[in-house]
C-alpha positions as a Markdown table, in Angstrom:
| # | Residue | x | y | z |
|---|---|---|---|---|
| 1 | Unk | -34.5 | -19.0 | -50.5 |
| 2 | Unk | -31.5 | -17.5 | -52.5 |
| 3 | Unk | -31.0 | -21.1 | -53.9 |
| 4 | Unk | -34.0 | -21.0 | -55.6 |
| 5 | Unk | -34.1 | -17.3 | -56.7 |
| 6 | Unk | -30.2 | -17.3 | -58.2 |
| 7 | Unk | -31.5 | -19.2 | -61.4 |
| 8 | Unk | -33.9 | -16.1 | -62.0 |
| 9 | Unk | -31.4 | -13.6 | -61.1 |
| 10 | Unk | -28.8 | -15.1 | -63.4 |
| 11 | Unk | -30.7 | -15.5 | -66.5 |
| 12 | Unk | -31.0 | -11.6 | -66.3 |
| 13 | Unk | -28.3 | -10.0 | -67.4 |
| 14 | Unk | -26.0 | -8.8 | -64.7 |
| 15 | Unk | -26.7 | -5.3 | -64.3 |
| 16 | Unk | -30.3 | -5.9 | -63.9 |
| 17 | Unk | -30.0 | -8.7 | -61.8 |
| 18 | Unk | -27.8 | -6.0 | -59.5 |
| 19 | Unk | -30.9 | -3.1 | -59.4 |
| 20 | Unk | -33.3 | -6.0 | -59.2 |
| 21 | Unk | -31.8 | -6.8 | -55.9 |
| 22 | Unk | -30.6 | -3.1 | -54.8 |
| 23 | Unk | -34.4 | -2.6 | -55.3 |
| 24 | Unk | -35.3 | -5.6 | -53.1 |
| 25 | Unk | -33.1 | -5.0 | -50.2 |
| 26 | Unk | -34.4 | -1.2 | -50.2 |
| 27 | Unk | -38.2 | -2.0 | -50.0 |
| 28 | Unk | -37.2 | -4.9 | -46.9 |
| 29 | Unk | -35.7 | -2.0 | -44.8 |
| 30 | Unk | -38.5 | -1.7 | -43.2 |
| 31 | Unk | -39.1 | -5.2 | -42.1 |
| 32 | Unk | -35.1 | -5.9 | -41.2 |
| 33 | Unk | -35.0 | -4.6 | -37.9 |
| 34 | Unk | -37.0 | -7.3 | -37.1 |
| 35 | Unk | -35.1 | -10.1 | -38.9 |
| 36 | Unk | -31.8 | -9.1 | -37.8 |
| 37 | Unk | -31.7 | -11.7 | -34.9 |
| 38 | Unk | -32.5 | -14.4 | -37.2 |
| 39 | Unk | -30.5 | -12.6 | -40.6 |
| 40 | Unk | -27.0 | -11.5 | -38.1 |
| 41 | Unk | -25.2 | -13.5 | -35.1 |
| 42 | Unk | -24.0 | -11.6 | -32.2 |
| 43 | Unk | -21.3 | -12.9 | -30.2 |
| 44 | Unk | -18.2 | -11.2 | -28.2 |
| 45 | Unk | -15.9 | -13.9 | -29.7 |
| 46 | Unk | -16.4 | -12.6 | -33.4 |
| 47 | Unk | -15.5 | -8.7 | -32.2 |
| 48 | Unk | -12.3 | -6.9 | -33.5 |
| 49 | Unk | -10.7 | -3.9 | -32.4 |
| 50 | Unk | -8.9 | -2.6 | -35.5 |
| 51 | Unk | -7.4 | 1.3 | -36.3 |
| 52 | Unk | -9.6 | 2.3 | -33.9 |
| 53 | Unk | -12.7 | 0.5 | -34.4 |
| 54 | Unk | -14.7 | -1.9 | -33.0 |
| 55 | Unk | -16.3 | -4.6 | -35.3 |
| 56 | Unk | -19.1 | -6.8 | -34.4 |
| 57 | Unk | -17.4 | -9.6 | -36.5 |
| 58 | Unk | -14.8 | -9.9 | -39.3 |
| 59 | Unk | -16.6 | -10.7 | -42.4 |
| 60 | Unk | -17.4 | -7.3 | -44.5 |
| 61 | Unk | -19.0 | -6.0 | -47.4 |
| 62 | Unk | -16.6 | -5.0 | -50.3 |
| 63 | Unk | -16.0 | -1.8 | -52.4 |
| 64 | Unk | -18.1 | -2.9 | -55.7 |
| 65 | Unk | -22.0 | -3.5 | -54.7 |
| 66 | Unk | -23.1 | -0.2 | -53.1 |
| 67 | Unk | -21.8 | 1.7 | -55.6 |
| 68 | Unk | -23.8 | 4.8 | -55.1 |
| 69 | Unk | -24.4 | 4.6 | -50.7 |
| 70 | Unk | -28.2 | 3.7 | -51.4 |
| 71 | Unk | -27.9 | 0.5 | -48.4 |
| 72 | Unk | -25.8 | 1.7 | -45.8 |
| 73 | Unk | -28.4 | 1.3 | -43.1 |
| 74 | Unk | -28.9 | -2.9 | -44.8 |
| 75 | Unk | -26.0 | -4.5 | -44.4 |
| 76 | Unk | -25.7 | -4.8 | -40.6 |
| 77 | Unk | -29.1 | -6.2 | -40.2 |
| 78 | Unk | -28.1 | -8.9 | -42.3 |
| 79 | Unk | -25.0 | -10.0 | -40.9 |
| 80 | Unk | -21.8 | -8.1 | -42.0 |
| 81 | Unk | -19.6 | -6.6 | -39.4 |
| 82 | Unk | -19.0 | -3.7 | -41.5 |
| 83 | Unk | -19.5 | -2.4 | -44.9 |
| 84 | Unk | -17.3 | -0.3 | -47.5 |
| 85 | Unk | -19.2 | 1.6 | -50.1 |
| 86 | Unk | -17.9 | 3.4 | -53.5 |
| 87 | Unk | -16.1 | 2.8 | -55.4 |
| 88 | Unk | -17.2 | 7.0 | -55.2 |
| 89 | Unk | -15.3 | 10.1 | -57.3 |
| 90 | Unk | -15.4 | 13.4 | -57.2 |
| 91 | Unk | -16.7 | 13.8 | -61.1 |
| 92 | Unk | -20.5 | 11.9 | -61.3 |
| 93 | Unk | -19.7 | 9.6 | -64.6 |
| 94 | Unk | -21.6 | 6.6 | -66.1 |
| 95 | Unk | -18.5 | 3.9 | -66.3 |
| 96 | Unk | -17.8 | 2.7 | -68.9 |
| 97 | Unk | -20.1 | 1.3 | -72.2 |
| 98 | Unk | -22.5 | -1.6 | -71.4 |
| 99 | Unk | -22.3 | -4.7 | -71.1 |
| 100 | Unk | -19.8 | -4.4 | -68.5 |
| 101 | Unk | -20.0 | -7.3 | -66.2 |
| 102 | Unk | -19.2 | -10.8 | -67.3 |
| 103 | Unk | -20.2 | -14.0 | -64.9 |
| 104 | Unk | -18.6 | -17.6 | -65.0 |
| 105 | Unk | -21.2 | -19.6 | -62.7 |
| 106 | Unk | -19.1 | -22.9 | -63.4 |
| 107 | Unk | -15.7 | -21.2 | -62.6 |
| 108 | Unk | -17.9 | -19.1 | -59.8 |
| 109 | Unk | -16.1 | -15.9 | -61.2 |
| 110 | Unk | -16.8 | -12.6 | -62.5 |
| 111 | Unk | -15.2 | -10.0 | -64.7 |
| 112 | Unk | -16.3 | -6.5 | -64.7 |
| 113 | Unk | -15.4 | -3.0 | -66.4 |
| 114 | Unk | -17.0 | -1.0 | -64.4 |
| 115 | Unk | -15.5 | 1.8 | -64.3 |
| 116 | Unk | -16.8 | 3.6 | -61.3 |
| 117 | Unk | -20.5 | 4.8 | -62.3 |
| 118 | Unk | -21.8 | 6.6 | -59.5 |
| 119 | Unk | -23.3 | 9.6 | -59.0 |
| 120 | Unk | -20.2 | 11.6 | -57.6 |
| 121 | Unk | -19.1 | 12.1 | -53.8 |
| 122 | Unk | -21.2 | 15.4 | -53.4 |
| 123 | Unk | -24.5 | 13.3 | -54.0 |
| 124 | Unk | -23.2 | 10.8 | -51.7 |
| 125 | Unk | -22.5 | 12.6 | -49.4 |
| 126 | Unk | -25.8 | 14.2 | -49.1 |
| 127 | Unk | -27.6 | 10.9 | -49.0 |
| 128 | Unk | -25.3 | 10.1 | -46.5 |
| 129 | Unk | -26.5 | 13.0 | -44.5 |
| 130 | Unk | -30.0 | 12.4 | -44.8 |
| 131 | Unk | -29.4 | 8.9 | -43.7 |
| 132 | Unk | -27.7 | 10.3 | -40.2 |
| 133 | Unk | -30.2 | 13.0 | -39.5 |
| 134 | Unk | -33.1 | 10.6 | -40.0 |
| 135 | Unk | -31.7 | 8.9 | -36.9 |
| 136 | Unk | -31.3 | 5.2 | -38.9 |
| 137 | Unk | -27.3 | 5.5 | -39.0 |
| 138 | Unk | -26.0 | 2.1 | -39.2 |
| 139 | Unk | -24.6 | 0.4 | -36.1 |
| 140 | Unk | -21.5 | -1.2 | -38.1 |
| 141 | Unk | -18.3 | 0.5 | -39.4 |
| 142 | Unk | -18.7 | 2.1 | -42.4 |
| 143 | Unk | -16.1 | 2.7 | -44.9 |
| 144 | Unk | -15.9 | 4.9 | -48.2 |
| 145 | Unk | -13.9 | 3.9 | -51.0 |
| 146 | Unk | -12.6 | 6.8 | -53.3 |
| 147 | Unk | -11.2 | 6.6 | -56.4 |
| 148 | Unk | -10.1 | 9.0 | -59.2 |
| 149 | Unk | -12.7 | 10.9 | -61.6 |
| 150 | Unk | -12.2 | 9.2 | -65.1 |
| 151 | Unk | -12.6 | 12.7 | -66.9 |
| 152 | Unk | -9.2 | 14.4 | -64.9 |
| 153 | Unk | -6.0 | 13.6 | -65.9 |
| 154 | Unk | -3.3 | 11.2 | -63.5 |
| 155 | Unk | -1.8 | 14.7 | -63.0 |
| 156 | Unk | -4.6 | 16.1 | -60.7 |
| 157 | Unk | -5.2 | 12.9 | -59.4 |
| 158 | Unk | -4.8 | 14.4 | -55.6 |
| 159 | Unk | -6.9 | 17.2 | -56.2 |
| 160 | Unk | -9.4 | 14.7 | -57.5 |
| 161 | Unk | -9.2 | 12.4 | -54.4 |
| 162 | Unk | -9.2 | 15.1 | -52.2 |
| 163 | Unk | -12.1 | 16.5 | -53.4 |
| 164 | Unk | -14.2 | 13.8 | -52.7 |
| 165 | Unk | -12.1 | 13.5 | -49.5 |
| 166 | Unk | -13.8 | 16.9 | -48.6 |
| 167 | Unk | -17.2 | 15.1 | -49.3 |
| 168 | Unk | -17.3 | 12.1 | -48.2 |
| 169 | Unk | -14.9 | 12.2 | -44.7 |
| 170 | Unk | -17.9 | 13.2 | -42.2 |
| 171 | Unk | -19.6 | 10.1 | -43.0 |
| 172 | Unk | -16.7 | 7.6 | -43.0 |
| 173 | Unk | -15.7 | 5.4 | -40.1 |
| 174 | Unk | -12.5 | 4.7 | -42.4 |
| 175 | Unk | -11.6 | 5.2 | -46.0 |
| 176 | Unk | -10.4 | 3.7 | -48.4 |
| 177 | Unk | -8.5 | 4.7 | -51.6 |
| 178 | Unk | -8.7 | 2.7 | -54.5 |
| 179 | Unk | -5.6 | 3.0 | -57.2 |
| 180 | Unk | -5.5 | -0.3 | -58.0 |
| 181 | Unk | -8.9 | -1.0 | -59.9 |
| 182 | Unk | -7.9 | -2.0 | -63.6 |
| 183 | Unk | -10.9 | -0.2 | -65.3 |
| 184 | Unk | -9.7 | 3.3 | -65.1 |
| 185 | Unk | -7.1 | 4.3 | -67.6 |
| 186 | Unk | -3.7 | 5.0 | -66.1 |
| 187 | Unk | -5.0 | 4.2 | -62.8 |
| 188 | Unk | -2.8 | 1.5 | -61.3 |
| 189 | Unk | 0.0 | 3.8 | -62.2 |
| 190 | Unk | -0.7 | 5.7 | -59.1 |
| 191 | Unk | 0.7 | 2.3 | -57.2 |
| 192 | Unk | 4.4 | 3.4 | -57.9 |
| 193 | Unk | 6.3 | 4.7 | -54.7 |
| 194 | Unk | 6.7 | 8.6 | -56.0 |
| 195 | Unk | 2.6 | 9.2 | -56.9 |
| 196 | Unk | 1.5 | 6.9 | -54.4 |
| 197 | Unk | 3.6 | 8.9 | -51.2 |
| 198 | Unk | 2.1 | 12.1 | -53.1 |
| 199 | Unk | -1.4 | 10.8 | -53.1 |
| 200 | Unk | -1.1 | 9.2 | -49.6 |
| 201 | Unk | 0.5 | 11.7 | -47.5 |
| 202 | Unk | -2.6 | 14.3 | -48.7 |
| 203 | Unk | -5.2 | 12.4 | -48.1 |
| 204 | Unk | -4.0 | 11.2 | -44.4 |
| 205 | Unk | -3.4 | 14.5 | -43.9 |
| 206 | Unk | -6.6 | 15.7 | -44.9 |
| 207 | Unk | -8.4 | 12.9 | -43.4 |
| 208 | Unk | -9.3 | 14.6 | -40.2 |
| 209 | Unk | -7.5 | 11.8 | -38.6 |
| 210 | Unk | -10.2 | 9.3 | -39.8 |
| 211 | Unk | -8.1 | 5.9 | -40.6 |
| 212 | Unk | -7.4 | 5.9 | -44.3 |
| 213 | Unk | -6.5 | 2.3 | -46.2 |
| 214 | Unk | -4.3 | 2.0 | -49.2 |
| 215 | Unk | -6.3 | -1.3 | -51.7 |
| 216 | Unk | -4.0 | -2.7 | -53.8 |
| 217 | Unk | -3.8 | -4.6 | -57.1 |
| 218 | Unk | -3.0 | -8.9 | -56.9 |
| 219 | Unk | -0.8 | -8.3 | -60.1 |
| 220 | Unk | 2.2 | -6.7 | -58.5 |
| 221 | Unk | 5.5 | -7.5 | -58.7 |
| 222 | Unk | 7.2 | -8.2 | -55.8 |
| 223 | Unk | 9.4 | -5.1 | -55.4 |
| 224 | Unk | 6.4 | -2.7 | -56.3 |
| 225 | Unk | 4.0 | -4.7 | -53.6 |
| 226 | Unk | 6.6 | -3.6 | -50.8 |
| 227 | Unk | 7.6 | -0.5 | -52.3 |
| 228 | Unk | 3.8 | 0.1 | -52.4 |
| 229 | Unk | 3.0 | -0.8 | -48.9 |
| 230 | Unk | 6.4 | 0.7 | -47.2 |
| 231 | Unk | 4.6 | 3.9 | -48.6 |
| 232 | Unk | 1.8 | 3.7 | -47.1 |
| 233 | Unk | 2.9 | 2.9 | -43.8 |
| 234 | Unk | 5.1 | 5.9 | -44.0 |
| 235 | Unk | 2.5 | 7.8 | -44.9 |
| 236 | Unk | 0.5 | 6.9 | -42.3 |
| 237 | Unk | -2.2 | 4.4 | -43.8 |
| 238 | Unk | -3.9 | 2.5 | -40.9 |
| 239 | Unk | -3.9 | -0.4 | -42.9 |
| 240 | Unk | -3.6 | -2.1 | -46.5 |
| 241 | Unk | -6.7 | -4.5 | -48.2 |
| 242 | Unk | -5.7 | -6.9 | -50.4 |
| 243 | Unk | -6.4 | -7.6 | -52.7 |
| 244 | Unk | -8.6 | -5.7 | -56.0 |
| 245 | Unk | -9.6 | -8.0 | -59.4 |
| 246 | Unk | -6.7 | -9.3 | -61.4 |
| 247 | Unk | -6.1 | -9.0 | -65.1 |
| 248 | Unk | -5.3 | -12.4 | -65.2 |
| 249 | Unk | -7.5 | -15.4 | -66.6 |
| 250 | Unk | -5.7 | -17.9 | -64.2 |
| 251 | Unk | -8.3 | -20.5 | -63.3 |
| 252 | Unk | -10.9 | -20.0 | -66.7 |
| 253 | Unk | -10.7 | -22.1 | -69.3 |
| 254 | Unk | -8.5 | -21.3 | -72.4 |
| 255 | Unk | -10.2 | -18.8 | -74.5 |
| 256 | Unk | -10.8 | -15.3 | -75.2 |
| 257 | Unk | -12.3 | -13.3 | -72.9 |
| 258 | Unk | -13.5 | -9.7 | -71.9 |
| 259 | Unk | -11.5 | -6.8 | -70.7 |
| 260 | Unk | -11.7 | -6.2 | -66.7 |
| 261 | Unk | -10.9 | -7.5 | -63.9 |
| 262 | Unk | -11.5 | -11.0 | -62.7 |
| 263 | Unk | -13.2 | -11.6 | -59.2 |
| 264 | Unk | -14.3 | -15.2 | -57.4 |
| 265 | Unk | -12.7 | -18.3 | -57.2 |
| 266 | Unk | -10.2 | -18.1 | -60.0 |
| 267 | Unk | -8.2 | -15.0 | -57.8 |
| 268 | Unk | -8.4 | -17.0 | -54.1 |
| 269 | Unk | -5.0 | -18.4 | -54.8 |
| 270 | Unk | -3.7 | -15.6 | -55.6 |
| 271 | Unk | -5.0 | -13.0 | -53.3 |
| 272 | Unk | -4.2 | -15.3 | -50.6 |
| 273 | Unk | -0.8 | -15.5 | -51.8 |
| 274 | Unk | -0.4 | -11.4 | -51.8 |
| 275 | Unk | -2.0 | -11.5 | -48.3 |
| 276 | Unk | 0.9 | -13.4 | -47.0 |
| 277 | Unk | 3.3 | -11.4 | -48.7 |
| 278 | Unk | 2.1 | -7.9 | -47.4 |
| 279 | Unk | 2.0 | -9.5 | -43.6 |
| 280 | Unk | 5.7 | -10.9 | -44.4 |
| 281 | Unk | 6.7 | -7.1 | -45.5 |
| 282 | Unk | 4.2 | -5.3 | -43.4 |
| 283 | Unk | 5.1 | -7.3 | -39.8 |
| 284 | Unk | 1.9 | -6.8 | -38.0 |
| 285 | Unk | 2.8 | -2.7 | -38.5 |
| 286 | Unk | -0.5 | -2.1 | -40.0 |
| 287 | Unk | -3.4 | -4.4 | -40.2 |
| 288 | Unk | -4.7 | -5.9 | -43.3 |
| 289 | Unk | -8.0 | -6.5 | -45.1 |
| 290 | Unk | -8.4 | -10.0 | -47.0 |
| 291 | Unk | -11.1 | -9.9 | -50.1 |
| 292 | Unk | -10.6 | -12.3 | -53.4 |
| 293 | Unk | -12.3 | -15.3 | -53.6 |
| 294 | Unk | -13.6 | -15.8 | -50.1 |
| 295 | Unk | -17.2 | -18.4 | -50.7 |
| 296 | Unk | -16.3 | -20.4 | -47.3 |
| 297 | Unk | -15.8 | -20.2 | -43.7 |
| 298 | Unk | -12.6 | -22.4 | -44.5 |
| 299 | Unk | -11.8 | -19.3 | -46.9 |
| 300 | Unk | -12.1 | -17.1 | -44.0 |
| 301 | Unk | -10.1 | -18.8 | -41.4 |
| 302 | Unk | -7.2 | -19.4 | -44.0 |
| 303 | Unk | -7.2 | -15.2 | -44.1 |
| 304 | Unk | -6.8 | -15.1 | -40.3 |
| 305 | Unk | -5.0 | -17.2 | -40.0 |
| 306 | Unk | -2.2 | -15.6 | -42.8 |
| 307 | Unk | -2.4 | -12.5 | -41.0 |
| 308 | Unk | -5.2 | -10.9 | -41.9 |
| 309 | Unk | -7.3 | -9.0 | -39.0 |
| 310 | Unk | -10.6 | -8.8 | -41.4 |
| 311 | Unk | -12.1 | -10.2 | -44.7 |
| 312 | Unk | -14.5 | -8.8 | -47.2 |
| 313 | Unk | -17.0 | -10.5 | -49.8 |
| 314 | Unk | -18.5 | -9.4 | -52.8 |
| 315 | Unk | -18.6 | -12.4 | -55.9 |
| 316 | Unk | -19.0 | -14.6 | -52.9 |
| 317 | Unk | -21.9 | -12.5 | -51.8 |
| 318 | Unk | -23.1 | -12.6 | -55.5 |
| 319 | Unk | -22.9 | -16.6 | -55.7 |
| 320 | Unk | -24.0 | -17.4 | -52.6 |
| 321 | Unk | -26.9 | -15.0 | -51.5 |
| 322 | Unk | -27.3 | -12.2 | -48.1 |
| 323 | Unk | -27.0 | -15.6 | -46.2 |
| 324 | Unk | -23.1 | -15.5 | -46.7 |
| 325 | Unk | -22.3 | -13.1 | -44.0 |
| 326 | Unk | -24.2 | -15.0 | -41.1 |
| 327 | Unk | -22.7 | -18.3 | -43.0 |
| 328 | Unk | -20.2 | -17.6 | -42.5 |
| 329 | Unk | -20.0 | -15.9 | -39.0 |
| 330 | Unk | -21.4 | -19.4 | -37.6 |
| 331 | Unk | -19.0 | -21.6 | -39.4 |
| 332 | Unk | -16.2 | -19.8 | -37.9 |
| 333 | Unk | -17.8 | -20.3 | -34.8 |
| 334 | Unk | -19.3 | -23.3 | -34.7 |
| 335 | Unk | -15.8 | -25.2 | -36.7 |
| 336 | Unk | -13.0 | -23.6 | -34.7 |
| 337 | Unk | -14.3 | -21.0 | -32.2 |
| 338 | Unk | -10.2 | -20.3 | -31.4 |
| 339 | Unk | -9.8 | -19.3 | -35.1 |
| 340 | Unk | -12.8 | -17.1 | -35.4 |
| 341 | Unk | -10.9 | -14.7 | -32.7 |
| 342 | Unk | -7.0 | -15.6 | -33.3 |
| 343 | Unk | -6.4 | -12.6 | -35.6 |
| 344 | Unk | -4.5 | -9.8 | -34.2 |
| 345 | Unk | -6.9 | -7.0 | -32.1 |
| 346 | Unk | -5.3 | -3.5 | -33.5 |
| 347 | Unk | -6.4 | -1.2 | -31.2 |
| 348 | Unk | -4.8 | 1.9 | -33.0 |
């Protein structure tokens, strides 16, 4: 079905291609608890146990498509094991000036300078709430993704996250905070070891012991990438996702090209390649979260298999359709059942 709707979807422009099908998924809600057996696959050998958590399988949704919380209850009854949400900040803000998201079908690649639009962590947070009380909570983990409030400068930067910390944390299965995305000026300063331990030890300490996750940038050098992630661990992150978009135009064809990050195929290599160095530097201390350029089951399994203990879609999901989750759930199966489950089960 998504085969033959993408040509439609991609002659819009990609912003209204995006509420098109934010609109779409909303009006099925009420029909998907029926088509979850058909749209999701259940079985014991796909579970993780990670920070605390149990996971129906290992394939999530990414920081970047519910930007605003409106599907939390839609993305389990369509196959993912769990979802993050956000990017969220304490400030509502627009992001930045339109057009902001840039697609590569041949390349099967996005940029984007997005720039956080959402309507702020307080409005989250209160659809959130509505969502539990109404009794429809979602059976899956679901994680928030906080980043920092384009209108405050670097220097209040923890106030900033901990305000939406304050927010958002009641509704969180895990969060995640987001100092990496290339779209907010000054932002992947915050990566060095002196702001990050500032920024880290606060929010796990205000975290109400929920698990908190550090995402990190693909363009790191080597020093800062283990600098970055001793941090955390020290700090007391649960665990590290790797990677976010890369300013890099690695994999495009020469030629000038948009400000943002770049997403899809063109940043597999290299997230895969940070992946490996974080479980190198890490040791199995923490677990980690593959995303970047992940279309395939075979994209998958290389993630286990380098160390990660989950993986998370978004271009992928955008190329490829609300099939990709259950796709890819079945591959892994069906191709190399031992591979599906071979990942590391953190309990704590």
């Amino acid at each position: 079905m998504y085969k033959l709707l993408r040509p439609f979807l991609f002659s819009l422009q990609p912003e209204t291609a995006h509420h098109l099908a934010v609109t779409g998924l909303n009006l099925s809600k009420p029909i998907l608890p029926l088509l979850s057996p058909w749209l999701s696959t259940r079985d014991t050998r796909l579970e993780r146990k990670v920070f605390g958590l149990t996971f129906p399988n290992p394939v999530g949704l990414a920081a970047g498509l519910d930007k605003n919380g409106e599907l939390a209850d839609v993305w389990g009854r369509i196959g993912f094991g769990f979802a993050e949400l956000g990017t969220f900040t304490a400030l509502p803000q627009p992001g930045n000036d339109k057009p902001r998201i840039f697609r590569f079908p041949d390349q099967k690649a996005l940029i984007n300078r997005m720039g956080f639009p959402n309507v702020g962590a307080q409005a989250v947070a209160s659809r959130l709430k509505r969502l539990k009380d109404s009794g429809h909570w979602p059976s899956i983990p679901i994680g928030l993704n906080i980043g920092k409030s384009k209108a405050r400068p670097l220097e209040e930067a923890v106030e900033d996250y901990l305000e939406s910390l304050q927010h958002l944390k009641p509704y969180a299965d895990y969060l995640a905070v987001n100092v990496s995305s290339p779209n907010t000026p000054g932002l992947r300063q915050l990566q060095a070891a002196k702001p990050l331990k500032k920024l880290l030890s606060a929010v796990v300490k205000a975290s109400s012991g929920k698990p908190v996750l550090l995402k990190l940038a693909p363009d790191l050098e080597s020093k800062t990438l283990r600098e970055a992630a001793a941090t955390a661990v020290a700090a007391g992150c649960a665990g590290l996702i790797a990677t976010n978009t890369t300013l890099s135009r690695e994999g495009l064809p020469a030629g000038e090209y948009p400000e943002g990050g770049l997403s899809g195929e063109p940043l597999r290599k290299k997230a895969l390649l940070r992946l490996e160095d974080l479980a190198r530097m890490t040791k199995g201390r923490v677990p980690l979260v593959a995303v970047g350029g992940i279309f395939t089951a075979q994209d998958a399994r290389e993630r286990l298999e380098a160390g990660a203990s989950l993986v998370q879609v978004y271009t992928g999901y955008i190329y490829e359709g609300p099939g990709l989750p259950t796709r890819l759930c079945r591959e892994l199966l069906k191709s190399s059942p031992r591979s599906a489950v071979r990942s590391r089960q953190f309990k704590a």
